[in-house]
N, C-alpha and C positions, 0 to 999 in steps of 0.2 A: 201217512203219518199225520196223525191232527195237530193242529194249533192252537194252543189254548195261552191269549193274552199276548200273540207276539212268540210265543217259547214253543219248541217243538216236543209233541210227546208221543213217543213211538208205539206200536201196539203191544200187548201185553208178551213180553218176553218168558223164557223159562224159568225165572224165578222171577220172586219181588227183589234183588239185589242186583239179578241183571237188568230187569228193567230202569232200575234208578241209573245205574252205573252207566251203562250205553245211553238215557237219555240226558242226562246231564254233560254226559263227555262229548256225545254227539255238539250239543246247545252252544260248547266253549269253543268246539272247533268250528261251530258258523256262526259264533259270534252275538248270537243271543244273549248268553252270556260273557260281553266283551272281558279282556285282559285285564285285568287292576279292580275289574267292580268286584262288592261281596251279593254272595249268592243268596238268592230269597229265604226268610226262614223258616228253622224246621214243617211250622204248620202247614206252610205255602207248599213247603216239596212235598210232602205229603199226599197233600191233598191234588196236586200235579198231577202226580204218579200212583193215587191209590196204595199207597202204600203202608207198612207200621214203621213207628221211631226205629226198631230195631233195624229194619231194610232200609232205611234210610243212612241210618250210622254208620252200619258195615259198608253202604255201599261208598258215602265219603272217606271213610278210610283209605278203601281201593284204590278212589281219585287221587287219594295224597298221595299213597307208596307209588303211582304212576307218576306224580310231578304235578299235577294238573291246577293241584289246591291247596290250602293250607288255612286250618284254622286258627282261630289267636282267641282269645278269651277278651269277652267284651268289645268285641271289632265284627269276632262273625266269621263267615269263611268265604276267602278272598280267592280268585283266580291268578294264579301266577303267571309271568311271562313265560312266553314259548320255549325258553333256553332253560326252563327248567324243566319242561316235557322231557320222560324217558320216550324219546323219537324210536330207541328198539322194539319197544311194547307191541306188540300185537295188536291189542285192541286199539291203542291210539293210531296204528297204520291203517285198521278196518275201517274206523271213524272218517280219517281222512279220504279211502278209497271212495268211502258210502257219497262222500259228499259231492266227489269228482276231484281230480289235482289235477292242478296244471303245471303248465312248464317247466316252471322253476323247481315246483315241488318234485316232480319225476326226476328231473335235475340233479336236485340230491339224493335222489335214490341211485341213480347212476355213479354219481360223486364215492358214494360209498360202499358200491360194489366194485370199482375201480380199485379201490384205496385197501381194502381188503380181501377179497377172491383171489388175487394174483396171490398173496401171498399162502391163501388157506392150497391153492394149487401146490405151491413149490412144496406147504410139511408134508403136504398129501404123497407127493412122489418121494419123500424122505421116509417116513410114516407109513406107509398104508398095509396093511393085513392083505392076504390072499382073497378072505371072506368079503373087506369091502371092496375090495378091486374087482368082485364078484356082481356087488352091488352096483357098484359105477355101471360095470359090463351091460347088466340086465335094464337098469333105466335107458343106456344108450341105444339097445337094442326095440327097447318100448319106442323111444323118438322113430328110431328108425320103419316103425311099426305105424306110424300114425301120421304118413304122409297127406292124407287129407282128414284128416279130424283133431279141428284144433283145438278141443278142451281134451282129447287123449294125451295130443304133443306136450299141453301144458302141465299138466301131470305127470308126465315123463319128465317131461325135463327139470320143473322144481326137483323131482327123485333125482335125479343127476346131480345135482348144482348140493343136493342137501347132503349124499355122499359121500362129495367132496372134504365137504366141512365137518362131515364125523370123521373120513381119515385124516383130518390135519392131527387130529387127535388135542388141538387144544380150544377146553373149554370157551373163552372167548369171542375165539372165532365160530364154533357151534350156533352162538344163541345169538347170528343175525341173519340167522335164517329165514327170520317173520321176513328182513327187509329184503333179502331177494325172491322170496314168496312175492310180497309186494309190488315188485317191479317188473317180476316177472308176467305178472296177473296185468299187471295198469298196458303196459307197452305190449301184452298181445292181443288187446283188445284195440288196442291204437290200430296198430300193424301187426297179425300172425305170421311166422314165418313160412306156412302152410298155404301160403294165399297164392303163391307162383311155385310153377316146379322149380325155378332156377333159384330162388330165394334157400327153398328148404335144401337143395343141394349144397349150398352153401353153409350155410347154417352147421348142415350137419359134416358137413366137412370140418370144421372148426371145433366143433365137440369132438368130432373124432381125432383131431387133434391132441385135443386138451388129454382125451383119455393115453391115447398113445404117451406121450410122457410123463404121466402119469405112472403108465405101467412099467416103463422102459427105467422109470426112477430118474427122470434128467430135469432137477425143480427150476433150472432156468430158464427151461422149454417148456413147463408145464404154467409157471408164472407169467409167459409172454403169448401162451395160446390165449390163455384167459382173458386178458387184459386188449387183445385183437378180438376177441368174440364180444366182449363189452362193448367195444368202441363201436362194433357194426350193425349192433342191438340198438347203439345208441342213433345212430346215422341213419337206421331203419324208421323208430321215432321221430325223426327230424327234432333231438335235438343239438343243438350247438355243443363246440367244445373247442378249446383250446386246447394247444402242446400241454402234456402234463409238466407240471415243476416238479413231480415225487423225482428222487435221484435213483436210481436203478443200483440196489444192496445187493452182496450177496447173501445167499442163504444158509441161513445155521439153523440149526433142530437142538437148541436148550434144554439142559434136564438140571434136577436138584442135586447139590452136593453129594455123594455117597455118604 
């Protein structure tokens, strides 16, 4: 990736709108472009990125509807603090990956596969169709297929975990999928679970778990497999973790008025 002036500028992408967008967004997440400054103008980026006013435009738009930025009239367009990044986004989790994350950051990626997956488990065994319980089946069976190939396992297993979250059946929980994509991708590149036989026995003992209650329809069992396969994922990483404080609900399946 060249440098031009201190600012990074990435090689020529699939369009002139991904190039702007990816290299700007990459810029803010290392910090070239720090938090609170405004961004150089139109002619600068332009000319950065080889680019026309139009790819330029569309591509700040992108930045804003992500959180990233915000223009004002007669100010310019400013970088926002981090709290207003949409952290589910896809591309803002790429950017981050691209750059390397550490601790903390995986941290919260754990934090919030914690905090949610137990419960996309429990509508899942409330919820689930014969078709996706088909789908769980066949991913489990891929994991179980890819005892030493650890970009097959990986692939498998996101297909497993993303099953899940299509039988919870609610929207929602669906579209944090980038973030266990994300975590799943950062921490098995840390540690595979593929890397000892005793590891991956384990492993898939716990998915197989999860699936089992799942199938059997028992969401308190299907919420507690989960929430034990995180924590071991997470211990795998080496990273820390305290007693959770969530209080343990039970499970209801919500629908609209008739």
């Amino acid at each position: 990736m060249a440098l031009v002036n201190g600012i990074q500028r990435p090689p020529r992408a699939r369009s002139a709108h991904d190039l702007v967008t990816h290299g700007i967004g990459q810029n803010i997440m290392q910090g070239h472009f720090p938090v609170g400054s405004i961004l150089p103008g139109d002619g600068e980026l332009m000319e950065l990125f080889g680019v026309s006013r139009t790819a330029l435009r569309e591509a700040l738009k992108t930045l804003a509807a992500k959180g990233l930025i915000e223009s004002k009239t007669k100010v310019g367009t400013k970088v926002l603090d981090r709290n207003n990044w949409n952290m589910f986004d896809a591309d803002i989790l790429e950017w981050h990956l691209e750059m390397g994350v550490d601790a903390r950051f995986l941290g919260w990626l754990f934090e919030i596969r914690q905090t949610l997956e137990p419960l996309a488990c429990a509508t899942a065994a409330l919820r689930r169709t014969p078709e996706q319980l088909k789908a769980m089946h066949k991913a489990l069976q891929g994991m179980y297929g890819c005892e030493s190939n650890r970009q097959g396992f990986t692939k498998a297993d996101l297909a497993f975990h993303q099953a899940i979250l299509e039988a919870s059946g609610n929207p929602f929980l669906q579209s944090i999928g980038s973030v266990i994509g994300a975590a799943l991708a950062t921490s098995f590149t840390i540690s595979s679970p593929v890397s000892s036989d005793d590891r991956f026995k384990e492993v898939m003992r716990q998915h197989q778990a999860v699936f089992d209650a799942i199938e059997q329809r028992y969401p308190s069992a299907a919420s507690d497999a989960m929430a034990a396969l995180i924590l071991q994922a997470a211990e795998r990483v080496q990273i820390k973790h305290a007693e959770s404080s969530l209080a343990k609900i039970q499970i209801h399946a919500f629908s609209g008025a008739d």
